[in-house]
N, C-alpha and C positions, 0 to 999 in steps of 0.2 A: 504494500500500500504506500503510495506516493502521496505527501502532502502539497499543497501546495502555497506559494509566499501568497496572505493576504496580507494587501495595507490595511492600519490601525483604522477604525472608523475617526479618531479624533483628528487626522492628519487633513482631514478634507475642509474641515474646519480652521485651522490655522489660519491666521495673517498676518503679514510682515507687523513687527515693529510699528508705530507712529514717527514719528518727529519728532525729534525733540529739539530745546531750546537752551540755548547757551546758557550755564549758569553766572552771575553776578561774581561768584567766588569761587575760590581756587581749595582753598582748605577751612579748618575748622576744628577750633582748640575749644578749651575749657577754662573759662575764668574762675581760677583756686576761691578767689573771694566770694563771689555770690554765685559760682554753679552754673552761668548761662556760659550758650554756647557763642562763640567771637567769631567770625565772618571773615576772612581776609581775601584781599584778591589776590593775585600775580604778581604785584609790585609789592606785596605784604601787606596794603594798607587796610583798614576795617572799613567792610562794607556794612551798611545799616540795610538791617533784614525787616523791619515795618514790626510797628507793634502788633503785637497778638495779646487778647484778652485771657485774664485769668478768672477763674469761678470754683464759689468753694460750695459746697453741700449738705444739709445736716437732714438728718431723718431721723423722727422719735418713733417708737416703738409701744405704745401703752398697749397695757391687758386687761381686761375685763371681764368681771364674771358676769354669763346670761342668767336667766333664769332656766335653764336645763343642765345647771352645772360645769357647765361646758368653758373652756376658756375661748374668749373672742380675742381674736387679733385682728389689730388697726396699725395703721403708722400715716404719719404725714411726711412731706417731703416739699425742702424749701433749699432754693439757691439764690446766688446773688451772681452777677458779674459785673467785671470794671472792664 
């Protein structure tokens, strides 16, 4: 009995790549001090990456008893961002 080569069904599917687009920066260090990441170009200099928003989140968790003995569970859930 002779098998014969099937192509993969996923191959028919494939497509190239898009395009991509130059990046601003070249590498990307750590600042010891506060933990962000630092931008530099080809000439070393620091590129400014734009702000991004940070958001923090709290969720409380109360239990309560029904009247079937039973415990009920609730929570709420609140964020802020800047």
């Amino acid at each position: 009995m002779q098998e014969t080569a099937r192509r993969p069904w996923g191959v028919n599917r494939m497509r190239p790549y898009p395009t991509t687009d130059a990046q601003p920066f070249v590498s990307v260090t750590i600042d010891p001090a506060n933990q962000t990441g630092v931008f530099r170009d080809s000439d070393g200099l620091v590129v400014e990456m734009g702000k991004h928003g940070t958001s923090k989140g709290t969720e409380t968790s109360p239990q309560s008893t029904n009247l079937d003995s039973r415990n009920d569970s609730d929570h709420d859930q609140d964020s802020t961002q800047d």
